[in-house]
N, CA, C and O atoms as CSV, one atom per row, in Angstrom:
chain,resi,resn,atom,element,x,y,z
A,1,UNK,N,N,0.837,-1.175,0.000
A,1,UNK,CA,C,0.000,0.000,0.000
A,1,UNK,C,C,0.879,1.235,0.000
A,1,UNK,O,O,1.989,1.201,0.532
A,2,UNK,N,N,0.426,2.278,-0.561
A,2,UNK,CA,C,1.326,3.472,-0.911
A,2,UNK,C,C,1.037,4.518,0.121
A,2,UNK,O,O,1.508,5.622,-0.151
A,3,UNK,N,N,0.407,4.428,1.183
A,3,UNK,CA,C,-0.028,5.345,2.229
A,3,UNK,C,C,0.520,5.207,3.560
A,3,UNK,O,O,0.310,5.738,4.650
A,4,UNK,N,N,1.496,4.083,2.987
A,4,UNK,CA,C,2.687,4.166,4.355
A,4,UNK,C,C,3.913,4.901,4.851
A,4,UNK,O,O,4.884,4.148,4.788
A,5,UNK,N,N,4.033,5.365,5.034
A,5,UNK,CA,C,5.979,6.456,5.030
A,5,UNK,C,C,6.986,6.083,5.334
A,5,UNK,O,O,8.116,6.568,5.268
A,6,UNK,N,N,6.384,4.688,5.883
A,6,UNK,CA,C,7.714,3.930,6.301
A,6,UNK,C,C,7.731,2.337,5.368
A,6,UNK,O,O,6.648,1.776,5.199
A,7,UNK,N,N,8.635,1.888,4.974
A,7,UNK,CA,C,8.749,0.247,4.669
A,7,UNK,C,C,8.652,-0.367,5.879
A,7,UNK,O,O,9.063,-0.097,7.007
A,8,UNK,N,N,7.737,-1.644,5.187
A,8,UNK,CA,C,7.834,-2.396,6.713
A,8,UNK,C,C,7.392,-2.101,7.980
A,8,UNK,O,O,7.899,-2.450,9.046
A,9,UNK,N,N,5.844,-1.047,7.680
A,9,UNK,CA,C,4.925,-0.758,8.661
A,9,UNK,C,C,4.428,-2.194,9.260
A,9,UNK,O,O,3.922,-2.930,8.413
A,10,UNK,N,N,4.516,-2.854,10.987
A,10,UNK,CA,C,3.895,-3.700,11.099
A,10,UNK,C,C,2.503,-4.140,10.457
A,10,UNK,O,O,2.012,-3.692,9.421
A,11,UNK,N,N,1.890,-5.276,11.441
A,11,UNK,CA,C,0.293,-5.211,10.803
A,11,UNK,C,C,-0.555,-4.203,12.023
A,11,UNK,O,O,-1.741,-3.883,11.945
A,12,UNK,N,N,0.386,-3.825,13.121
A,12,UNK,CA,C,-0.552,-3.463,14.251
A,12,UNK,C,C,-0.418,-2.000,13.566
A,12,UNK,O,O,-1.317,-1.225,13.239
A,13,UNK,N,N,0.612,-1.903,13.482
A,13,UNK,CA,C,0.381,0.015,12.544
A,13,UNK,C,C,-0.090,0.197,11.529
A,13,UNK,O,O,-0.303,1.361,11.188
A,14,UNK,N,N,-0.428,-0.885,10.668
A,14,UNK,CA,C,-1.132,-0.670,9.600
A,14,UNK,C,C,-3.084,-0.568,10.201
A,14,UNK,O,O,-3.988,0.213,9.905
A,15,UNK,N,N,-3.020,-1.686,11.054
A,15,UNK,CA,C,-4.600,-1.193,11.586
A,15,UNK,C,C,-4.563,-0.046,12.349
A,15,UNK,O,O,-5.652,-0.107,12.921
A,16,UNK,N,N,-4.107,0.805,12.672
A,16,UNK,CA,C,-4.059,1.897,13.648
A,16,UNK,C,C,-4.507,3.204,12.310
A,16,UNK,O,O,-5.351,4.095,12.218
A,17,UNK,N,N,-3.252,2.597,11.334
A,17,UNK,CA,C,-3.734,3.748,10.044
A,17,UNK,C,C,-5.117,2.995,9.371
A,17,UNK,O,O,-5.353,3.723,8.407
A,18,UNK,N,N,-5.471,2.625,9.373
A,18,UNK,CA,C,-7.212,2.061,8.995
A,18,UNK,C,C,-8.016,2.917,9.585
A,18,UNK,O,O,-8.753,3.803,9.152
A,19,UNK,N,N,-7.611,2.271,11.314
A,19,UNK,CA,C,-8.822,3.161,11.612
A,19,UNK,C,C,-8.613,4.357,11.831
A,19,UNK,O,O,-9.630,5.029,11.999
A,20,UNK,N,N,-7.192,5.120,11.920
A,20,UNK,CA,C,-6.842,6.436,11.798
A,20,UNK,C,C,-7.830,7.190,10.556
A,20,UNK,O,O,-8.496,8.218,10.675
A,21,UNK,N,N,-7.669,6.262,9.278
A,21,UNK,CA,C,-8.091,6.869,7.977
A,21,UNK,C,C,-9.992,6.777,7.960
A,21,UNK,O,O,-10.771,7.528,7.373
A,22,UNK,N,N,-10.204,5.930,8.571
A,22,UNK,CA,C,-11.589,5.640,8.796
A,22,UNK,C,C,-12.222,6.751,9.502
A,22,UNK,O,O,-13.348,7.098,9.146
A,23,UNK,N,N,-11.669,7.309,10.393
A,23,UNK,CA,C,-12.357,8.254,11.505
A,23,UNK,C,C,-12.748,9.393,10.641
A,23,UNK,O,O,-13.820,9.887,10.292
A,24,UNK,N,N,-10.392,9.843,10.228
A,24,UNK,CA,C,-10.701,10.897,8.977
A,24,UNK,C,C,-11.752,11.192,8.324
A,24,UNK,O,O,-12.464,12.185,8.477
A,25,UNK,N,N,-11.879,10.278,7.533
A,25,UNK,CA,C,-13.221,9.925,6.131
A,25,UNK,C,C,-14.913,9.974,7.348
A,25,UNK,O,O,-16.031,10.195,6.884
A,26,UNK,N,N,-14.759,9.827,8.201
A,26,UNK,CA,C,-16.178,9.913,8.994
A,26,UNK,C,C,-16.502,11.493,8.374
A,26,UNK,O,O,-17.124,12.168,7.554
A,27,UNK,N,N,-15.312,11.459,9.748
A,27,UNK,CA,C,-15.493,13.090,10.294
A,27,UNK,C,C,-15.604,14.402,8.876
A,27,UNK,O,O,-15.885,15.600,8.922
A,28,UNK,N,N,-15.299,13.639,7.904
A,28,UNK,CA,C,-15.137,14.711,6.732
A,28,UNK,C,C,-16.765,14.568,6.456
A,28,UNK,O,O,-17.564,15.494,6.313
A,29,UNK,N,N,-17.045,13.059,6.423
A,29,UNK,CA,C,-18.563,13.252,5.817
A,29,UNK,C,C,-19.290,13.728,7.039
A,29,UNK,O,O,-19.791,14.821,6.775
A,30,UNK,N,N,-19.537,13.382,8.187
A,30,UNK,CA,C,-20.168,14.552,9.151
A,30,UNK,C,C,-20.189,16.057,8.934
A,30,UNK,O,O,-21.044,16.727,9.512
A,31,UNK,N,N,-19.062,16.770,7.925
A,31,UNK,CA,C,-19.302,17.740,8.046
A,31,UNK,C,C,-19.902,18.319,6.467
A,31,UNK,O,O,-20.509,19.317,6.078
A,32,UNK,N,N,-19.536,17.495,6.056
A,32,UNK,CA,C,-20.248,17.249,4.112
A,32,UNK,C,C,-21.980,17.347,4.383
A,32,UNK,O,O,-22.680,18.154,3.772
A,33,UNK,N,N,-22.556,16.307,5.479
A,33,UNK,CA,C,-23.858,16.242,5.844
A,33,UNK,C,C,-24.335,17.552,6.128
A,33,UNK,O,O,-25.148,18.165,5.436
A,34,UNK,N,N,-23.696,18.032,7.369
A,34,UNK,CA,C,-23.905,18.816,8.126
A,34,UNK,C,C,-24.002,20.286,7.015
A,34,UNK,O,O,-25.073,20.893,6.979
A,35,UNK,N,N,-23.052,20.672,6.321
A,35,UNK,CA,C,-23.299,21.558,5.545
A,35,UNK,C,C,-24.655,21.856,4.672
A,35,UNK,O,O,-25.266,22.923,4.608
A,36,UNK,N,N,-24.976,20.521,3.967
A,36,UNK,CA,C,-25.820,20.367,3.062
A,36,UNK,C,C,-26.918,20.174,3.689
A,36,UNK,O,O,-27.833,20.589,2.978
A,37,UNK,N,N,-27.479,19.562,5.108
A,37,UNK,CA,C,-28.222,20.342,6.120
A,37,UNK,C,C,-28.787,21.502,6.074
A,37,UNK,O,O,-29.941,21.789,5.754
A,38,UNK,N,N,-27.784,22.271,6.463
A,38,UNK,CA,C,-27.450,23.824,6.842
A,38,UNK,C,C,-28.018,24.585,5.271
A,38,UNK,O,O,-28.512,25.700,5.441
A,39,UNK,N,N,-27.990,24.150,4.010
A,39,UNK,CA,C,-28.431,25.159,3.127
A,39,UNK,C,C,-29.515,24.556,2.469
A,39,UNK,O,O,-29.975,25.147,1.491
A,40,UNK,N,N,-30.122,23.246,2.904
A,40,UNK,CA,C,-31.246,22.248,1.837
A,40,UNK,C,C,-32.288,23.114,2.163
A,40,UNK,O,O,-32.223,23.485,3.335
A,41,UNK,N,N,-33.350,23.624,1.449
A,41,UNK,CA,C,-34.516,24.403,1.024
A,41,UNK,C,C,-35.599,23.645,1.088
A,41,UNK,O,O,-36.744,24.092,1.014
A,42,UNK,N,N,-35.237,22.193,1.259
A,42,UNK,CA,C,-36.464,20.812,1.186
A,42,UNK,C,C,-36.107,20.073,2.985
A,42,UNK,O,O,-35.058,19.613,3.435
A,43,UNK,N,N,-37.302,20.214,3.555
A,43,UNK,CA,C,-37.179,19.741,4.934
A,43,UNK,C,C,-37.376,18.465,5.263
A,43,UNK,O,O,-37.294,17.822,6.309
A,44,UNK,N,N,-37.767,18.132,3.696
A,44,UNK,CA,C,-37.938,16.213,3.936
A,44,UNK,C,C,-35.984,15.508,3.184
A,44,UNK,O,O,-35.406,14.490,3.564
A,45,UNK,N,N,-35.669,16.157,2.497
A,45,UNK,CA,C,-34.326,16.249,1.665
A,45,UNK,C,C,-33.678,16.776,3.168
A,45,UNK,O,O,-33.482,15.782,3.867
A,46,UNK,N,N,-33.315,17.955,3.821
A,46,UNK,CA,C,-32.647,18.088,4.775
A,46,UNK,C,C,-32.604,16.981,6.008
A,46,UNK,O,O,-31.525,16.708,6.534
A,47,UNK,N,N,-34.115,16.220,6.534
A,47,UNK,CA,C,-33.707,15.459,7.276
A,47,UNK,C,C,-33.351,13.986,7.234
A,47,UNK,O,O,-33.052,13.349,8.244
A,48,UNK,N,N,-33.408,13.403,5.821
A,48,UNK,CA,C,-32.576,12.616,5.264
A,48,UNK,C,C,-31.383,12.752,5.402
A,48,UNK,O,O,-30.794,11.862,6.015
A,49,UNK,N,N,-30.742,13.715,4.968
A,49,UNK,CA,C,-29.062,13.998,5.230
A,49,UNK,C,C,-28.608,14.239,6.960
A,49,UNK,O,O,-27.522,13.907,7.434
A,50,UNK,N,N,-29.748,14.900,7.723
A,50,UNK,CA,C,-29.616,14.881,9.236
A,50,UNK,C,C,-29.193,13.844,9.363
A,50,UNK,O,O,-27.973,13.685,9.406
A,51,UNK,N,N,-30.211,12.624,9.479
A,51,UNK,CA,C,-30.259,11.263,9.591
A,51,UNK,C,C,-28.728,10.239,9.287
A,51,UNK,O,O,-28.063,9.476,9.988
A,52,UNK,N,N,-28.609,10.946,7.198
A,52,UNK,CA,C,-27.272,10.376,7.192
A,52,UNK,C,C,-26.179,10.949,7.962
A,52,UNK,O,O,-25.472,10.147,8.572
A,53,UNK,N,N,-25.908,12.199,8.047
A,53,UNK,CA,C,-24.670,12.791,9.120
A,53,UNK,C,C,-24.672,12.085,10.804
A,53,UNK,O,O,-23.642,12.121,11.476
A,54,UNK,N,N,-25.853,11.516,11.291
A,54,UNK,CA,C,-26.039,11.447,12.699
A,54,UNK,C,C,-25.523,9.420,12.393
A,54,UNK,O,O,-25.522,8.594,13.306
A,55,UNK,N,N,-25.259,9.193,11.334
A,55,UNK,CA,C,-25.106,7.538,11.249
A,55,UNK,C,C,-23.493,7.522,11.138
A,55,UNK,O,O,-22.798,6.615,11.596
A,56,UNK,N,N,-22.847,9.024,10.247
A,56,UNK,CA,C,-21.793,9.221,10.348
A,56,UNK,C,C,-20.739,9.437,11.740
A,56,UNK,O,O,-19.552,9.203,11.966
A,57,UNK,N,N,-21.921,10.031,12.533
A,57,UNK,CA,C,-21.292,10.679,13.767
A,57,UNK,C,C,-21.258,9.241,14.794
A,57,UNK,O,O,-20.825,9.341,15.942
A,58,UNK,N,N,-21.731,7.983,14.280
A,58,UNK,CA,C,-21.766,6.923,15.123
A,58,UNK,C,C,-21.031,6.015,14.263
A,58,UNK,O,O,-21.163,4.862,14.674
A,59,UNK,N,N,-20.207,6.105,13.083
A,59,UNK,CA,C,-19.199,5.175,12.796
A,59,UNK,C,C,-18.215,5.634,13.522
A,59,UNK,O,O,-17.619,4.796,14.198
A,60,UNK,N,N,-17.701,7.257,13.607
A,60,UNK,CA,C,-16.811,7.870,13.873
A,60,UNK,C,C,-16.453,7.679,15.256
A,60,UNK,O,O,-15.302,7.444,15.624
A,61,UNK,N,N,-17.619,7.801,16.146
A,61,UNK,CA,C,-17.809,6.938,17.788
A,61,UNK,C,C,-17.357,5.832,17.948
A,61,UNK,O,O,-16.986,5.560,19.090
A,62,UNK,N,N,-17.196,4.623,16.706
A,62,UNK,CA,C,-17.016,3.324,16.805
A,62,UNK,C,C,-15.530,3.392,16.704
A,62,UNK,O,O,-14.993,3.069,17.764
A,63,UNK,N,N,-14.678,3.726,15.716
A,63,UNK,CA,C,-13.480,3.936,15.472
A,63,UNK,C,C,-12.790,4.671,16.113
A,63,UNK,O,O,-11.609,4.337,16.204
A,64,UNK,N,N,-13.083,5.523,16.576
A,64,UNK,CA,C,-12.404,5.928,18.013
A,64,UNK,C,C,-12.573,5.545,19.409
A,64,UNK,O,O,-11.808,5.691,20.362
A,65,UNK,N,N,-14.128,4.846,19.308
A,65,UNK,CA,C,-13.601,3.547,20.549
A,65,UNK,C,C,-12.387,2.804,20.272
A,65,UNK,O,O,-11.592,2.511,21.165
A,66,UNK,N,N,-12.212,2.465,18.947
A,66,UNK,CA,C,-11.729,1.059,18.964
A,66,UNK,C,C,-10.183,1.154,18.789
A,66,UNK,O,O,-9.381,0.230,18.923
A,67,UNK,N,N,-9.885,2.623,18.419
A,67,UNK,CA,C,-8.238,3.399,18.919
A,67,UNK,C,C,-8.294,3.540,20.667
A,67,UNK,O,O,-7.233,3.325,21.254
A,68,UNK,N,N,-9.327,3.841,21.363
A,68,UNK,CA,C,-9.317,3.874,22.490
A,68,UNK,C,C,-8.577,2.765,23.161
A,68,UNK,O,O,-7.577,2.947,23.854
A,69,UNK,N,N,-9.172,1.501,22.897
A,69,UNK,CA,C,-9.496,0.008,23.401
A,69,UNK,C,C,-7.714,0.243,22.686
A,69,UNK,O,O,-6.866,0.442,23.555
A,70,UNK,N,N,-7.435,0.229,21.884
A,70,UNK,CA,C,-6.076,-0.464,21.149
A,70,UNK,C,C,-4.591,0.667,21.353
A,70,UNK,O,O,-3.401,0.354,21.369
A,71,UNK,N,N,-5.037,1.614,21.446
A,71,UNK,CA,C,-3.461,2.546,21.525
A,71,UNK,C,C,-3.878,3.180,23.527
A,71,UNK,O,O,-4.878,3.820,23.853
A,72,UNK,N,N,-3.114,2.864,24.166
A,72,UNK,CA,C,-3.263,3.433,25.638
A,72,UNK,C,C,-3.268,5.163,25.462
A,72,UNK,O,O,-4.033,5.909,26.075
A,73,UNK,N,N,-2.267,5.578,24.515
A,73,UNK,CA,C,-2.523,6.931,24.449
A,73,UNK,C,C,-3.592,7.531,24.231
A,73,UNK,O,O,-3.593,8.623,24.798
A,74,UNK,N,N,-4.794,7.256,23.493
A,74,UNK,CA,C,-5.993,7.658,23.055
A,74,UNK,C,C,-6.675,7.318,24.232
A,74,UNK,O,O,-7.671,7.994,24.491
A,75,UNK,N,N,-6.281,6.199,25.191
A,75,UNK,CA,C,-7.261,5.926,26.307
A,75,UNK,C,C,-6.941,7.288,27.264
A,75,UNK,O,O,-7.815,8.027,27.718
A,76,UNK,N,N,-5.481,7.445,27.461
A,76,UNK,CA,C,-5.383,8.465,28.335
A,76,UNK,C,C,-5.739,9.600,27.951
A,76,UNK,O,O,-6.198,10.283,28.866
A,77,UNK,N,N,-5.704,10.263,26.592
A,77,UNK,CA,C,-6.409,11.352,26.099
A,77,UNK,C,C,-7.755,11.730,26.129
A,77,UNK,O,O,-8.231,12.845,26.342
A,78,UNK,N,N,-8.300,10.688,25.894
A,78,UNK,CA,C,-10.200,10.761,25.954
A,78,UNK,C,C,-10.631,11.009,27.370
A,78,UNK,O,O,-11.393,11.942,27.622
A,79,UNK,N,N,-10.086,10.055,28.481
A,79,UNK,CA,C,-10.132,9.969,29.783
A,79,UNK,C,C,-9.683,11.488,30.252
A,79,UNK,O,O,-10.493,12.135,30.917
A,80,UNK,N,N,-8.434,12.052,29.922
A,80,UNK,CA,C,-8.327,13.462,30.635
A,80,UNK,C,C,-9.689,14.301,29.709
A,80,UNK,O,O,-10.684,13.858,30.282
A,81,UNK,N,N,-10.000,14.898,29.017
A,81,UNK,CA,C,-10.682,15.847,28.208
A,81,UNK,C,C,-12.288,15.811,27.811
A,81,UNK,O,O,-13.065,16.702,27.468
A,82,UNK,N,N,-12.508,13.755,28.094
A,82,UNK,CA,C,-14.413,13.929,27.361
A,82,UNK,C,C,-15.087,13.566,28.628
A,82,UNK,O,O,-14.637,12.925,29.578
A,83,UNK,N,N,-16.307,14.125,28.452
A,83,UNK,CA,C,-17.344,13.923,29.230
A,83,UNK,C,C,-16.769,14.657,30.703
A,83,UNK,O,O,-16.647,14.080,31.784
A,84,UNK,N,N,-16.421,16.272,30.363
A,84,UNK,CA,C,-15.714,16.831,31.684
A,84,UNK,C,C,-16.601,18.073,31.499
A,84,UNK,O,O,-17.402,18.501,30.668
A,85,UNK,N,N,-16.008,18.491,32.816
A,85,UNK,CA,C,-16.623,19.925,32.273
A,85,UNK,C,C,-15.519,21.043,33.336
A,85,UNK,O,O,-14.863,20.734,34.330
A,86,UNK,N,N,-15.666,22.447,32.614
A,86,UNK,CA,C,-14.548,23.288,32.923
A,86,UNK,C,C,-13.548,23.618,31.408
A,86,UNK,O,O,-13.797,23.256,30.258
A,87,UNK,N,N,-12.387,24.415,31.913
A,87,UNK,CA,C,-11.814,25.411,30.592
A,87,UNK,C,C,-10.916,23.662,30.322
A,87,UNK,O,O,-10.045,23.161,31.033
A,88,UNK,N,N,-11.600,23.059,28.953
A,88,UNK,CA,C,-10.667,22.320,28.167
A,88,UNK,C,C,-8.816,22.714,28.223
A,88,UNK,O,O,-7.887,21.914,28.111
A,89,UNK,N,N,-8.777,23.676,28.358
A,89,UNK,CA,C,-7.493,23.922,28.018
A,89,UNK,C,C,-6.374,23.513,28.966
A,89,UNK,O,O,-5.318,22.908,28.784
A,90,UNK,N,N,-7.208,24.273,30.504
A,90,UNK,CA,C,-6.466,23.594,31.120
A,90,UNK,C,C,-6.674,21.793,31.819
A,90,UNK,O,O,-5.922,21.344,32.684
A,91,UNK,N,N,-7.576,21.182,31.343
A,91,UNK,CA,C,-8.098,20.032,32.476
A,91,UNK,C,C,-6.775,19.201,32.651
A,91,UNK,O,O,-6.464,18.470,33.591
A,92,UNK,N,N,-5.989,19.537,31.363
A,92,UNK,CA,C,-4.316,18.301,31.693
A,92,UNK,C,C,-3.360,18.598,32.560
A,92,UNK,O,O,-2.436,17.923,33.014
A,93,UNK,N,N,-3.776,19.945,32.773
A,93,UNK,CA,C,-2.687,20.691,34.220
A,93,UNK,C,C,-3.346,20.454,35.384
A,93,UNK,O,O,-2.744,20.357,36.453
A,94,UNK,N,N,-4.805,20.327,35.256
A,94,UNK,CA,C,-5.591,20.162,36.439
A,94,UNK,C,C,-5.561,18.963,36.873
A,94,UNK,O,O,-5.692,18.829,38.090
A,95,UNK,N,N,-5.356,17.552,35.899
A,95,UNK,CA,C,-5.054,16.431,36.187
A,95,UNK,C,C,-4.063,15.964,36.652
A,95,UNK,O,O,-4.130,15.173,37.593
A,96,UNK,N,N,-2.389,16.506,35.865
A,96,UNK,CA,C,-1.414,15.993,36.504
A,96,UNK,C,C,-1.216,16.792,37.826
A,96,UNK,O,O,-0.419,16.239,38.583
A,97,UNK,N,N,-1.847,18.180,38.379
A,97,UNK,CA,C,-1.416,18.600,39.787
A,97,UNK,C,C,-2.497,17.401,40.710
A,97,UNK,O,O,-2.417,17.244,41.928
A,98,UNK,N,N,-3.223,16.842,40.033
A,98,UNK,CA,C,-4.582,16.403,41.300
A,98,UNK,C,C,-5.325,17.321,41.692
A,98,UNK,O,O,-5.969,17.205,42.735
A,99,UNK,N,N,-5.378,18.446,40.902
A,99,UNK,CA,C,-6.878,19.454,40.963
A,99,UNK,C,C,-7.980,19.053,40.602
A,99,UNK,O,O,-9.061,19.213,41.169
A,100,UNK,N,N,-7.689,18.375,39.398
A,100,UNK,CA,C,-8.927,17.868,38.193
A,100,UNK,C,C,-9.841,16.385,38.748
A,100,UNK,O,O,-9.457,15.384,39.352
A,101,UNK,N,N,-10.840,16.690,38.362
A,101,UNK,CA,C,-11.888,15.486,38.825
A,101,UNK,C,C,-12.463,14.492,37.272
A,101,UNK,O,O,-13.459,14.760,36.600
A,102,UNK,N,N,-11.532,13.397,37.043
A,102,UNK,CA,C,-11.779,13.001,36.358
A,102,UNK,C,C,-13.548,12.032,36.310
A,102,UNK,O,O,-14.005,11.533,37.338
A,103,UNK,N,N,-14.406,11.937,34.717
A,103,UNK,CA,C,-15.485,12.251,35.512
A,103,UNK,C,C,-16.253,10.936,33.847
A,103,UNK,O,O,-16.206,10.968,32.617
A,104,UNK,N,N,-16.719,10.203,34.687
A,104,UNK,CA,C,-17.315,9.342,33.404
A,104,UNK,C,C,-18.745,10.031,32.452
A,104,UNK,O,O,-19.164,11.184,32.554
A,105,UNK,N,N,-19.393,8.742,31.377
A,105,UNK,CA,C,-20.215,9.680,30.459
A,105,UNK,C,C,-21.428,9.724,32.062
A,105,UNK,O,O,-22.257,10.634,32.053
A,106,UNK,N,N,-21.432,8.867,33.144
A,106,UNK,CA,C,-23.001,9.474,33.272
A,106,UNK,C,C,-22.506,10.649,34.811
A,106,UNK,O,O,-23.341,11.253,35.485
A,107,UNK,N,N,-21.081,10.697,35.024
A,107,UNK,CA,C,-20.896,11.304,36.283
A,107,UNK,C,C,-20.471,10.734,37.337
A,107,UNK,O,O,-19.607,11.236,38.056
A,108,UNK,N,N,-21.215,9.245,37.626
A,108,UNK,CA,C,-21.062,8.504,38.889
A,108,UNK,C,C,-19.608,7.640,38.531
A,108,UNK,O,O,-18.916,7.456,37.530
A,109,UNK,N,N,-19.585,7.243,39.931
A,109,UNK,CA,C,-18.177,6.453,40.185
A,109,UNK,C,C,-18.126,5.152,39.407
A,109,UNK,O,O,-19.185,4.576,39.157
A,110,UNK,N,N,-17.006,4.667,39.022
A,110,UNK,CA,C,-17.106,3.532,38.709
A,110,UNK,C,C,-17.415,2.602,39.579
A,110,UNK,O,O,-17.122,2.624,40.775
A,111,UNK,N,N,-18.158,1.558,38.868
A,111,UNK,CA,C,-18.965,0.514,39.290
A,111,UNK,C,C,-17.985,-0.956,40.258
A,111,UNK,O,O,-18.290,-1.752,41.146
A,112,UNK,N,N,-16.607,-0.633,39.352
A,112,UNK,CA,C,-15.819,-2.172,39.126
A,112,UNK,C,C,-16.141,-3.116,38.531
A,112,UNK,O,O,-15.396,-4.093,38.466
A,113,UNK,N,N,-17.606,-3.072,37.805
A,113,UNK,CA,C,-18.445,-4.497,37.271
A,113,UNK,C,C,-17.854,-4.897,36.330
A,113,UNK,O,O,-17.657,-4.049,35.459
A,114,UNK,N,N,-17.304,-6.339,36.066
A,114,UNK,CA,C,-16.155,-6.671,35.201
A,114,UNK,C,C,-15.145,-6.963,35.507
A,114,UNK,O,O,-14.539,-7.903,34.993
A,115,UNK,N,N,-14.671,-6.195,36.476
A,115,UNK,CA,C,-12.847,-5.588,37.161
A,115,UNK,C,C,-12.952,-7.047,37.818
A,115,UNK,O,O,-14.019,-7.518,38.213
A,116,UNK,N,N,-11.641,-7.747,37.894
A,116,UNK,CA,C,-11.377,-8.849,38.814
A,116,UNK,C,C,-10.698,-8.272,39.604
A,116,UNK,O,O,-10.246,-8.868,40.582
């Protein structure tokens, strides 16, 4: 494949650029939708494309779970910054002093359910 920069990309870096390129290609059509949304003159034509952009915005959810689950860095990135609230900018200074309250999607503590 010609979209490698290196010879002799493993197979684990070659799936990382999959779903790297996969998210890409989401997130471009989320905003392809979203535009054509934003100027459709037909409200049955506009919420067709709603519909398709909101199917986009849940492949794009899937593939960045699944960098989550597979590169630890994306785990630690998502974990400091989503589902928080306060100035984004700083929450990574607020985390490494132990200011910051790291905080799941519904708020409450973890459960352990699963955890051995």
């Amino acid at each position: 494949m010609a979209d490698y920069h290196e010879d002799g990309v493993s197979s684990e870096a070659k799936n990382f650029s999959r779903a790297l390129k996969s998210l890409k290609e989401e997130v471009e059509a989320i905003d392809w939708y979203n535009q054509r949304v934003d100027v459709a003159d037909n409200e049955e034509l506009a919420a067709i494309m709603a519909h398709n952009r909101d199917e986009e915005i849940e492949h794009a959810c899937m593939a960045l779970e699944w960098l989550r689950r597979n590169m630890p860095e994306w785990d630690d990135a998502l974990r400091t910054f989503m589902f928080t609230s306060g100035d984004i900018t700083t929450l990574e200074d607020e985390m490494e002093s132990g200011e910051g309250e790291k905080k799941n999607s519904g708020g409450n503590s973890d459960l352990g359910i699963g955890k051995f």
